[in-house]
C-alpha positions as a printed Julia matrix, in Angstrom:
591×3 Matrix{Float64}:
  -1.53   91.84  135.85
  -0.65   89.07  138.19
   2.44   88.37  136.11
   3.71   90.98  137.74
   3.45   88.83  141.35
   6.52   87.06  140.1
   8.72   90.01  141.12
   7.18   90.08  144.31
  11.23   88.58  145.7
  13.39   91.15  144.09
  10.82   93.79  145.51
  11.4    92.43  148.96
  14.8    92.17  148.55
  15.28   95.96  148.27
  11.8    97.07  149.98
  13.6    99.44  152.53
  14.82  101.32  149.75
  11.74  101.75  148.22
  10.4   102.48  151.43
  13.1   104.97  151.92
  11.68  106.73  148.59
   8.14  106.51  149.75
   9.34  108.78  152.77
  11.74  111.49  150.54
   8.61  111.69  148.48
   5.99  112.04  150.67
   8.16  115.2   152.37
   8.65  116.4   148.97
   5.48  116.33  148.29
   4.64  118.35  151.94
   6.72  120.75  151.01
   5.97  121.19  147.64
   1.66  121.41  148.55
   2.5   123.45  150.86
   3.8   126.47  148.7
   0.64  127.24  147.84
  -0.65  128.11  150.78
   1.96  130.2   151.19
   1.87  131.94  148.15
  -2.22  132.15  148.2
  -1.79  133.84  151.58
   1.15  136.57  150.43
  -0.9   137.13  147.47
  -3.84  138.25  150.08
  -1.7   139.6   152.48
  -0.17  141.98  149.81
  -3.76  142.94  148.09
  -5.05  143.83  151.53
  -1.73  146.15  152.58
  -2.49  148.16  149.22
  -2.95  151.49  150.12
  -2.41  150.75  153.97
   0.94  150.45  154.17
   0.3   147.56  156.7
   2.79  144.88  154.96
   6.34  145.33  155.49
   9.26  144.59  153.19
  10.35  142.24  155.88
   7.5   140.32  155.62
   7.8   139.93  151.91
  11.12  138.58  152.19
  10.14  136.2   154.77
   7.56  135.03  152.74
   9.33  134.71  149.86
  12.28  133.11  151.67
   9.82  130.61  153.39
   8.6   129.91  149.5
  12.23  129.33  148.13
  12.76  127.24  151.31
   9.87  124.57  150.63
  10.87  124.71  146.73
  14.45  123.49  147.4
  13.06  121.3   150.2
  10.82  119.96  147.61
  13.57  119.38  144.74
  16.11  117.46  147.81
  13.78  115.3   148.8
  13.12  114.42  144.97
  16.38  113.63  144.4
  16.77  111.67  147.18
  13.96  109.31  146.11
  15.79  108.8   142.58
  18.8   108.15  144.39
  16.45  105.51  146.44
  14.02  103.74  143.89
  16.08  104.53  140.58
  18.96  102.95  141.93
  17.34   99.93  143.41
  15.3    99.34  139.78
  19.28   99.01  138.78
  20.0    96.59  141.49
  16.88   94.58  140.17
  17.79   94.97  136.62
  21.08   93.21  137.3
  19.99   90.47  139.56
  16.94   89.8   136.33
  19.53   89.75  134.23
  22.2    87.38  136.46
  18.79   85.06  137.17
  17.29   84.82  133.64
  21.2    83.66  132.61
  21.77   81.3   135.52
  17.8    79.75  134.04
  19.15   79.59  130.49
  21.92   77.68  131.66
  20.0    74.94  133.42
  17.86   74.29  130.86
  18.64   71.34  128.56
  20.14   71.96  124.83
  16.76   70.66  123.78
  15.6    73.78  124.86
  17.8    75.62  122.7
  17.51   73.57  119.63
  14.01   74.76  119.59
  13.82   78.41  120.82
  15.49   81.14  118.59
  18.94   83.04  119.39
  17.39   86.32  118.84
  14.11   85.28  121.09
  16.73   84.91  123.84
  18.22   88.13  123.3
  15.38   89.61  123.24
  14.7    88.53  126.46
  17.54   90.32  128.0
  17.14   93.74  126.21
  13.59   94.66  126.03
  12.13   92.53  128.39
  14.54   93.07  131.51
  14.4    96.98  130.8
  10.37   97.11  130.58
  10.47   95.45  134.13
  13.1    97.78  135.36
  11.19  100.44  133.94
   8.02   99.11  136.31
  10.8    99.57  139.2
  12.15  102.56  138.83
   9.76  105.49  137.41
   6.55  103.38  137.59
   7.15  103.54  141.02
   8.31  106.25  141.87
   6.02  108.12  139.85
   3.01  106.13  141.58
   4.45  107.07  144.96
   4.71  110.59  143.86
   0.53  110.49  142.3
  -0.41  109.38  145.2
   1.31  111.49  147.69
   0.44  114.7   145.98
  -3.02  113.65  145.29
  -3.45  113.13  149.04
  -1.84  116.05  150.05
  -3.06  118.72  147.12
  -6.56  117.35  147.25
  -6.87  117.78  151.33
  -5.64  121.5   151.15
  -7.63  122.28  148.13
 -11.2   120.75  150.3
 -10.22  122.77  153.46
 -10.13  126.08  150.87
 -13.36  125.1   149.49
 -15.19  121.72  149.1
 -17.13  123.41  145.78
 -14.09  124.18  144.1
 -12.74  121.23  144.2
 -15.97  119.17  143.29
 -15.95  121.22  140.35
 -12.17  120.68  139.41
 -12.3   116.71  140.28
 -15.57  116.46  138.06
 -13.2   115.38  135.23
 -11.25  112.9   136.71
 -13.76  109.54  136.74
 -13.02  110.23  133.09
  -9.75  110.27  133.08
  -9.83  107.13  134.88
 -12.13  105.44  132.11
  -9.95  106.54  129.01
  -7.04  105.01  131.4
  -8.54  102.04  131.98
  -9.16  101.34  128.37
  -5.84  102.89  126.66
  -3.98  100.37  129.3
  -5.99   97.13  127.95
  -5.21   97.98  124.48
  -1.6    99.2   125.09
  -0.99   95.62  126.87
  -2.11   93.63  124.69
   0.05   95.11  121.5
   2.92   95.56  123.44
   3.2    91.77  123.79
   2.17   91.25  120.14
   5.36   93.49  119.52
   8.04   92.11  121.44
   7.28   88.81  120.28
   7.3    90.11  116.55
  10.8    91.89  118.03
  11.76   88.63  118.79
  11.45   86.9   115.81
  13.09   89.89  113.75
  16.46   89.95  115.96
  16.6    86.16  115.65
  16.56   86.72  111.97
  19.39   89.24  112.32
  21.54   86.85  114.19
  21.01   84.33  111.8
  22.24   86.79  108.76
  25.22   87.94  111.12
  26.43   84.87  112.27
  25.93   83.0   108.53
  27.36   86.15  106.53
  29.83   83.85  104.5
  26.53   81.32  103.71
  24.84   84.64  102.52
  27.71   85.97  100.62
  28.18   82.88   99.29
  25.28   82.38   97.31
  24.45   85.74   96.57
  21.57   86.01   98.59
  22.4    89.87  100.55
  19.62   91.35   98.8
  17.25   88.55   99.11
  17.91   88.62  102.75
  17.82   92.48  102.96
  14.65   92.52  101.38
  13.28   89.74  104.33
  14.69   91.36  107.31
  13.49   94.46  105.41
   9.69   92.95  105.66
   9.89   92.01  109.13
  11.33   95.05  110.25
   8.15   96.65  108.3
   5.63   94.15  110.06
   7.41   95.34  113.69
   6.64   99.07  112.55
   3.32   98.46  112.43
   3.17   96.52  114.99
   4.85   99.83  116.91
   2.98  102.38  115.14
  -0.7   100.71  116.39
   0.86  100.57  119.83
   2.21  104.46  119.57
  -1.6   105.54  118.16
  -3.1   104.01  121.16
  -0.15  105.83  123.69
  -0.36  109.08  121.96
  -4.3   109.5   122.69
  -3.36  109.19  126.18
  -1.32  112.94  126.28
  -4.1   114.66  125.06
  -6.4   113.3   126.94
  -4.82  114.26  130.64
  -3.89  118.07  128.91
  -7.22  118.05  127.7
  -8.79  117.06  131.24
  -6.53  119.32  133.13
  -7.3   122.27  130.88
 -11.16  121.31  131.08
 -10.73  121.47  135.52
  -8.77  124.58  134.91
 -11.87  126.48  133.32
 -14.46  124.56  136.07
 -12.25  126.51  139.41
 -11.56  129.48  137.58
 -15.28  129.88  137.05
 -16.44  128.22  140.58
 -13.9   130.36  142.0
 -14.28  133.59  140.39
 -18.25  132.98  141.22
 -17.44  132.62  145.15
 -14.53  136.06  144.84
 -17.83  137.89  143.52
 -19.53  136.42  146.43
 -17.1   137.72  149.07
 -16.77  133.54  149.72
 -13.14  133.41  148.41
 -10.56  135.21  148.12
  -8.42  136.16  144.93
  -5.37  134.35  146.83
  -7.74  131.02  147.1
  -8.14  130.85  143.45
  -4.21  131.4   143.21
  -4.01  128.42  145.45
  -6.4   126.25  143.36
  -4.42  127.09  140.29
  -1.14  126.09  141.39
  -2.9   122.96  142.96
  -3.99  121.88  139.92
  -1.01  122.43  138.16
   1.09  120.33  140.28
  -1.49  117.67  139.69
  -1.21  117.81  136.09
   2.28  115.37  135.71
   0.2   112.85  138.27
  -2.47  113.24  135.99
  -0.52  112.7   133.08
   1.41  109.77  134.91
  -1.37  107.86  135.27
  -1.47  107.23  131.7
   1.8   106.69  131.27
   2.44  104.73  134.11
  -0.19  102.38  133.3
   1.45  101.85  130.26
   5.02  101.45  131.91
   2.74   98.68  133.9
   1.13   96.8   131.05
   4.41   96.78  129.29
   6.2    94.7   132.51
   3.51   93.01  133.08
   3.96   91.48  129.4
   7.28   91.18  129.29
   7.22   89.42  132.91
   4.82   86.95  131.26
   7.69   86.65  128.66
  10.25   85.7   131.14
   8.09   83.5   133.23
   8.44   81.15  130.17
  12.2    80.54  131.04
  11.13   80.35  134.68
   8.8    78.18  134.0
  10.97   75.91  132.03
  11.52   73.03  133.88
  15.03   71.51  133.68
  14.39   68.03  132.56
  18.49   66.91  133.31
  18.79   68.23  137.09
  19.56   66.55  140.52
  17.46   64.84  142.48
  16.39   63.41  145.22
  18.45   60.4   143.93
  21.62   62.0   143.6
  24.4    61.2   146.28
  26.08   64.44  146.78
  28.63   62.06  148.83
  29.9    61.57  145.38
  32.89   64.16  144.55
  34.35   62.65  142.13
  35.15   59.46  139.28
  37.97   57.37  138.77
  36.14   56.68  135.01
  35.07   53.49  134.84
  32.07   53.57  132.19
  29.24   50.99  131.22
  26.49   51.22  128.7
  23.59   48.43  129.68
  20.98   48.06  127.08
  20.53   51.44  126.27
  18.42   53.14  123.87
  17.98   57.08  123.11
  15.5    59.04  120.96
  15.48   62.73  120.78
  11.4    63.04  120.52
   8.93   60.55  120.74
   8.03   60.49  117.08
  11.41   60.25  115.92
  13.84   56.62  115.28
  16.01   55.77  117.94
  19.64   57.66  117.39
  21.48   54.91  119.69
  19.78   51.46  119.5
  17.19   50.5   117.96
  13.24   47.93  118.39
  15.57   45.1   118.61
  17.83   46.16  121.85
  20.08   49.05  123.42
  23.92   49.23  123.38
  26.0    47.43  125.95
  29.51   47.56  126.49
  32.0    48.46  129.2
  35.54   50.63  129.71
  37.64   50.43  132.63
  39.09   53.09  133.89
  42.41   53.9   132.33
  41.54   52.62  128.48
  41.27   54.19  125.12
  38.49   53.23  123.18
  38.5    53.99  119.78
  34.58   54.22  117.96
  33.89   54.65  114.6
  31.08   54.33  111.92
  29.4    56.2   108.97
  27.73   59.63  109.65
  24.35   59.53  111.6
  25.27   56.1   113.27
  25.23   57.6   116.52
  28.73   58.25  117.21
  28.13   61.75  118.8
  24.96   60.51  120.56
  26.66   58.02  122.36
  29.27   60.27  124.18
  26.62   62.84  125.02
  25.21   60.42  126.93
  27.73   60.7   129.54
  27.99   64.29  130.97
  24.13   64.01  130.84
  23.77   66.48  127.79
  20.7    64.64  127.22
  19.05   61.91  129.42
  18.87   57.88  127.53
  15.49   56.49  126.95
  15.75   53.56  128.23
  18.81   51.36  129.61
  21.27   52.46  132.24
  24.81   54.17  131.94
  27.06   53.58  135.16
  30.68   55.59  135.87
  32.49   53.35  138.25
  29.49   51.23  138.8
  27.01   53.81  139.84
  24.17   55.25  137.72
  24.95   58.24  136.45
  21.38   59.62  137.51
  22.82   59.24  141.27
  26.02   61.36  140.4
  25.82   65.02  141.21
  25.62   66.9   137.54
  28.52   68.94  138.9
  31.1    66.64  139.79
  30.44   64.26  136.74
  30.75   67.06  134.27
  33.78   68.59  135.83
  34.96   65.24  135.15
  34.77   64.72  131.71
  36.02   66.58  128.67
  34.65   66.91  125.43
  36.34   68.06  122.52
  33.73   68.45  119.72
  34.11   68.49  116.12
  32.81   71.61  115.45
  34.96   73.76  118.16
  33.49   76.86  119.81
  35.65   79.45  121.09
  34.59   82.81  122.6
  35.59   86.48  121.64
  38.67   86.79  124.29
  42.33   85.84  123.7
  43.73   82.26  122.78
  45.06   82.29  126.18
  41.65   82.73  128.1
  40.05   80.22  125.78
  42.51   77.38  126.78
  42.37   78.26  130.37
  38.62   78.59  130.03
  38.16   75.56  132.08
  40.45   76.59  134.9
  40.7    80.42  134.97
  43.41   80.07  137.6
  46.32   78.29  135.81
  49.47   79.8   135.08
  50.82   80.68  131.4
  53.3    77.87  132.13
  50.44   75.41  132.18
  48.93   76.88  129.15
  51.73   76.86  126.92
  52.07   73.28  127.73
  48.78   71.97  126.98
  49.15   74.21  123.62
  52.34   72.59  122.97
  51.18   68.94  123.59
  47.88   70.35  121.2
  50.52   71.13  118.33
  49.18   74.42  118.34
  52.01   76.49  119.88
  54.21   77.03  116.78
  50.81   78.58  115.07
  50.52   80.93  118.57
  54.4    81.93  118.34
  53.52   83.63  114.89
  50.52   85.73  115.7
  51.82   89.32  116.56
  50.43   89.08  120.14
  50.85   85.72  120.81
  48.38   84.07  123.5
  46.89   87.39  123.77
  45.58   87.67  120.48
  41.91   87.8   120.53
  40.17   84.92  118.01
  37.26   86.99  117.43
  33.46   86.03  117.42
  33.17   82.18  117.28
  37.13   82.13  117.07
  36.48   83.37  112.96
  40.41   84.78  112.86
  41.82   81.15  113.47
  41.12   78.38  110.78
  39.36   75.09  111.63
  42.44   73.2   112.41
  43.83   75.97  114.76
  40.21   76.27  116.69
  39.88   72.36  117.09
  44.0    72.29  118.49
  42.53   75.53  121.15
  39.78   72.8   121.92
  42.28   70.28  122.79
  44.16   72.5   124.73
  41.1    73.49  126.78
  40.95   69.69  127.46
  43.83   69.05  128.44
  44.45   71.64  130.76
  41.02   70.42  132.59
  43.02   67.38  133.89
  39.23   65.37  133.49
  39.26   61.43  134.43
  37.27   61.23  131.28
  38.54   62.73  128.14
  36.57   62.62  124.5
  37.78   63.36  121.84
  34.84   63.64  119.12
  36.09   63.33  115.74
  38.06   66.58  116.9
  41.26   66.19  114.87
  39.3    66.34  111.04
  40.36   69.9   110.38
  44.05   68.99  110.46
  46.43   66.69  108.14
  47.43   62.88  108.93
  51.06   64.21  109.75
  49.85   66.81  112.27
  47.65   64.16  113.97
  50.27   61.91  114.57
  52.07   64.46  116.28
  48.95   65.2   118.42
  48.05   62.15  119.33
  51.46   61.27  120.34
  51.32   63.91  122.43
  48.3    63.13  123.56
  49.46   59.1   124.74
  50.72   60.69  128.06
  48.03   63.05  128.8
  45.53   60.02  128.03
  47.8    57.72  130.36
  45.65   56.57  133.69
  42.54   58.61  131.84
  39.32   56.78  130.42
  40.15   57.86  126.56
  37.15   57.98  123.69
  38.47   59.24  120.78
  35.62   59.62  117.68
  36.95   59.2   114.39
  36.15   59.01  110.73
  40.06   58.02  109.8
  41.44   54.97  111.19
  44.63   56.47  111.54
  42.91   58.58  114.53
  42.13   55.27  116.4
  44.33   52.23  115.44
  45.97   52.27  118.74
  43.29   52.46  120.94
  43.0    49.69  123.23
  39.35   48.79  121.48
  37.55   49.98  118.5
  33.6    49.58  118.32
  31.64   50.02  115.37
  29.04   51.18  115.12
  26.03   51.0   112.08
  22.92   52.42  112.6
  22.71   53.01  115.83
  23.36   49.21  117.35
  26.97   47.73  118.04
  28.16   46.15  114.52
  31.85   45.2   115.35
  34.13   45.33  118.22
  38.14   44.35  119.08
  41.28   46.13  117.93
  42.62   47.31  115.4
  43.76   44.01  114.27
  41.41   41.91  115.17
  38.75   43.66  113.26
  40.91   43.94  109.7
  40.98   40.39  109.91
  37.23   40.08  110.56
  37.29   41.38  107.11
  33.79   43.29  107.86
  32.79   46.94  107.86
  35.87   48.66  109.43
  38.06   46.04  107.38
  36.64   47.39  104.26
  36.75   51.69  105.66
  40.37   50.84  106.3
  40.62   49.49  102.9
  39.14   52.33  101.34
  40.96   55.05  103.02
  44.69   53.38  102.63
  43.83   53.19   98.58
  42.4    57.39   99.02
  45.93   57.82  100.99
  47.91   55.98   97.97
  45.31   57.93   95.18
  46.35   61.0    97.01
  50.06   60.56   96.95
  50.5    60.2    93.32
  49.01   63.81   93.05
C-alpha cells in the first residue's frame, strides 16, 4: 500500500475539494441517520393514538414532511460531494495523464528501444483510470462508510447497547474475509495488467505492421497468437473476478445474518416491555443503510489494491531516471549556437557488452566544421553514419571523447536551446495523423501558410500538394501511410526548413526520391543551407559532391576525408563507390 504515498501531491493539490466532500457527506449522512428516528418515533406515536384519537392528521403530515425534508436533504448533499470528489478524481486523472507524458518524454530513446508500445499504452488507459478510480468513488465511498458508520452506530447504542452488540457481532468477520479477498485481489490485479500489457503491445505491433502481415500470409498465424494471449489475460481476469465475486455474498450474507440477530434481540426486549415496536423499525432501517458501507468495504478495498498496483506500475516511469538531462554543468547563459561543431576522440557504444558503433579499441573520431560549411559523410551501412549525427542534439550521450558546438561542450549547453538548434531530417520520416500543413509547421506552430508553402516549394514537394483534393489540409493519415516515401521524406524537409536551425542534417533523407528530383532539392536547398552548418548523409554521391568536405567513414573510425575531388583521385573507398554507382547510372540508362 505505500505505493499509493506517491499521490500524496495531486491529493494536496485539490484537498479542499475533497474536504469540501467530506463536509456534503457528513450532512448527508446527518440527515439521512436521522430519518430513522423520525420514522421509529411516528411509527410509536401512531400505535399509541390507536383507539385514542390522540394523533392528529397535522401531526402526520408534519412528520412525514420532516421525513421527506431530511431525504432530499440527504440526496443534495450527495450530489454535492460527487460534484466535489468526482470532479477533482477528473482533475487528477488529467494532470496523471499530462505528468506520465511530460516523464515519457524525458526519458532517453534507450528507454523506448527496450519497453513495449503497448506497455506504454497501457499505462495511460488502465493504469491512470484504476488511480482515478482510488480518487473518486474510493473516496468518496470511504468518506461516506465512515460517516454513516459513526453516525448510524451512535443512534442505534443510545436505542439499545444489546441490539446493537448483537447486530455488530458479524462484522470482525466481515473485516477478516476483507482483509484476505484484498491480498489476493492485489496481487492478480497486477499479474493482469502486466499480462494486459504485453497483449496490447502485441496488437500494436499487428496494427502498425499490417502490410508485413499481409505480406507473408501470416493473418491467421497472428490471429491465432493474439488469440492465445487474449486467452491467457481471461484467465488471468476470470481468477481475479472469482476472488471479487466472493466478496458480494459475503457482505449480503453478513447483513442478512445481523438482520435475524436485532430482529430476534429486539423482538425479545418488545416482549419485555424494554423496546418498543418503533425501536426495532429504527434498527432495521439502520442496518439497511449500513448495508452499501458494508458492501463498500469490499469493494473499495479492491478499488484500493487495484491503484495501489497500478501506482506501482507508474512509479516505474517515475522512477526512470533521465540519463541525457541538465545539470549542474549546464550554462543556462547559453541561448543559442552559431554551429561551429568538433568531434575530439570520441567513441560511443550503445551497451556495455556491445562493439563500439563510432570508433573503435584503437581511438575515437576527431574532426571539426565551422560554422557555415556543408559536410558531406558517407560509408557502407552500419559504419556509423547515423550514430555520429545523433551525437549532437544529445539523442544519446558518447562514451568517451568530447563533442563541442562553438567551442563549448555540449554537456554545458542547455538540452533546450541546442536542440531547438539543430534539425534532423531522418531517413525513415515520421509524420503524425493531422494535415500536411500542420506537419511542416510542426516545428513552429505559429508560421503563416506563406511560410509553409515556401519551405514546401524549396522541398519539391508543392506540385505533389497542388494535386491532392484538399491541398495542405489533407490529412496523411497514421504514420503519414496516404503519402509515399518520397512525398513523407520532402514533408520532412519542409519541417526543416521552416525551423530556420543553425544546424541542419540531412540523414540520408533524399533515398526515396529519383537523381533528377534531388538535384532540384538540393538546389533548392544551397540557399537555405547558406550561413547554416550543413551535414548531409548519403549513400549516392550525387547527394554530396558539392559539399565543402566529404568524410568517410568504415567501420566506425574516419577512413577518408577531402572533397569530392580530392578523394576520386585518392583512388580509395569513395573513389571506387563513385565508380560503382556512375557504371549502375550508365547500366540503368540502357534499360
Amino acid at each position: 500500500m505505500k505505493e499509493l504515498l506517491r499521490l500524496k501531491p495531486y491529493f494536496i493539490r485539490h484537498k479542499w475539494m475533497f474536504i469540501l466532500g467530506f463536509i456534503f457527506v457528513t450532512i448527508s449522512n446527518i440527515c439521512s441517520t436521522t430519518l430513522p428516528k423520525v420514522v421509529g418515533k411516528t411509527i410509536d406515536s401512531i400505535s399509541q393514538s390507536v383507539g385514542r384519537d390522540t394523533f392528529s392528521q397535522a401531526d402526520i403530515a408534519l412528520h412525514i414532511g420532516l421525513m421527506f425534508a431530511l431525504t432530499a436533504g440527504s440526496g443534495f448533499f450527495m450530489f454535492l460531494t460527487r460534484k466535489t470528489i468526482i470532479v477533482a478524481s477528473r482533475k487528477i486523472e488529467y494532470e496523471l495523464r499530462a505528468d506520465v507524458l511530460r516523464s515519457l518524454e524525458r526519458l532517453p530513446l534507450q528507454y523506448f528501444q527496450r519497453t513495449p508500445t503497448g506497455e506504454l499504452m497501457a499505462y495511460s488507459t488502465n493504469d491512470i483510470s484504476a488511480i482515478r478510480e482510488f480518487f473518486g468513488p474510493a473516496v468518496m465511498y470511504t468518506a461516506n462508510t465512515i460517516t454513516t458508520f459513526i453516525f448510524a452506530l451512535s443512534m442505534m447504542i443510545t436505542l439499545s447497547p444489546f441490539i446493537t452488540v448483537a447486530a455488530l457481532l458479524p462484522l470482525p468477520l466481515v473485516s477478516y474475509g476483507v482483509y484476505r479477498i484484498g491480498s489476493k485481489v492485489h496481487l492478480l490485479f497486477k499479474d493482469a495488467q502486466d499480462h494486459y500489457a504485453k497483449m496490447t503491445a502485441k496488437a500494436q505491433e499487428n496494427l502498425s505492421g499490417v502490410r508485413v502481415v499481409r505480406a507473408y500470409g501470416r493473418e491467421e498465424d497472428e490471429i491465432k497468437a493474439f488469440y492465445g494471449m487474449g486467452e491467457g489475460y481471461l484467465k488471468k481476469m476470470m481468477r481475479l473476478v472469482r476472488i471479487e465475486a466472493v466478496m458480494m455474498p459475503l457482505m449480503i450474507s453478513l447483513i442478512g445474518l445481523s438482520q435475524v440477530l436485532v430482529l430476534g434481540a429486539g423482538g425479545y426486549l418488545v416482549m419485555r416491555g424494554e423496546a418498543t415496536i418503533g425501536d426495532v423499525t429504527q434498527f432495521f432501517i439502520y442496518l439497511n443503510q449500513l448495508i452499501w458501507p458494508v458492501i463498500a468495504v469490499g469493494w473499495v478495498t479492491n478499488l484500493i489494491q487495484r491503484a495501489a498496483a497500478s501506482t506501482g506500475r507508474l512509479g516505474r516511469v517515475f522512477d526512470e531516471v533521465p540519463e541525457i538531462a541538465d545539470s549542474e554543468a549546464t550554462n543556462h547563459a547559453i541561448t543559442a549556437i552559431r554551429g561551429d561543431i568538433e568531434f575530439r576522440n570520441v567513441q560511443m557504444k550503445y551497451a556495455a557488452n556491445l562493439p563500439f558503433a563510432l570508433g573503435s579499441e584503437q581511438g575515437g573520431v576527431s574532426f571539426s566544421v565551422k560554422a557555415g560549411e556543408t559536410i558531406g559523410i558517407v560509408g557502407e551501412t552500419g559504419s556509423g553514419k547515423t550514430t555520429l549525427v545523433n551525437l549532437l542534439p544529445r539523442l544519446f550521450d558518447i562514451s568517451s571523447g568530447e563533442v563541442f558546438i562553438d567551442g563549448k561542450p555540449i554537456r554545458q549547453i542547455p538540452l533546450q536551446t541546442l536542440r531547438s538548434g539543430i534539425a534532423i531530417v531522418p531517413q525513415e520520416s515520421f509524420l503524425f495523423s493531422m494535415s500536411i500543413g500542420d506537419n511542416i509547421r510542426f516545428g513552429k506552430p505559429s508560421v503563416s501558410m506563406d511560410e509553409v508553402v515556401e519551405a514546401s516549394i524549396i522541398a519539391q514537394l508543392h506540385e505533389n500538394v497542388k494535386g491532392f483534393p484538399e491541398g495542405y489540409a489533407t490529412i496523411v493519415g497514421e504514420r503519414g501511410v496516404t503519402l509515399s516515401g518520397g512525398q513523407k521524406q520532402r514533408t520532412a524537409i519542409a519541417r526543416a526548413i521552416l525551423c530556420q536551425p543553425n544546424i541542419v542534417i540531412f540523414d540520408d533523407s533524399l533515398s526515396a526520391v529519383d537523381t533528377e528530383t534531388e538535384e532540384k532539392i538540393l538546389q533548392g536547398l544551397r540557399e537555405v543551407m547558406k550561413n547554416r552548418t550543413s551535414i548531409i548523409i548519403a549513400h549516392r554521391i550525387s547527394t554530396v559532391k558539392n559539399a565543402d568536405r566529404i568524410i568517410v567513414l568504415e567501420h566506425g573510425m574516419i577512413a577518408e576525408h577531402g572533397t569530392h575531388e580530392e578523394l576520386v583521385a585518392q583512388g580509395g573507398i569513395y573513389a571506387a563507390m563513385y565508380s560503382r554507382q556512375l557504371l549502375e547510372e550508365e547500366i540503368s540508362s540502357f534499360e
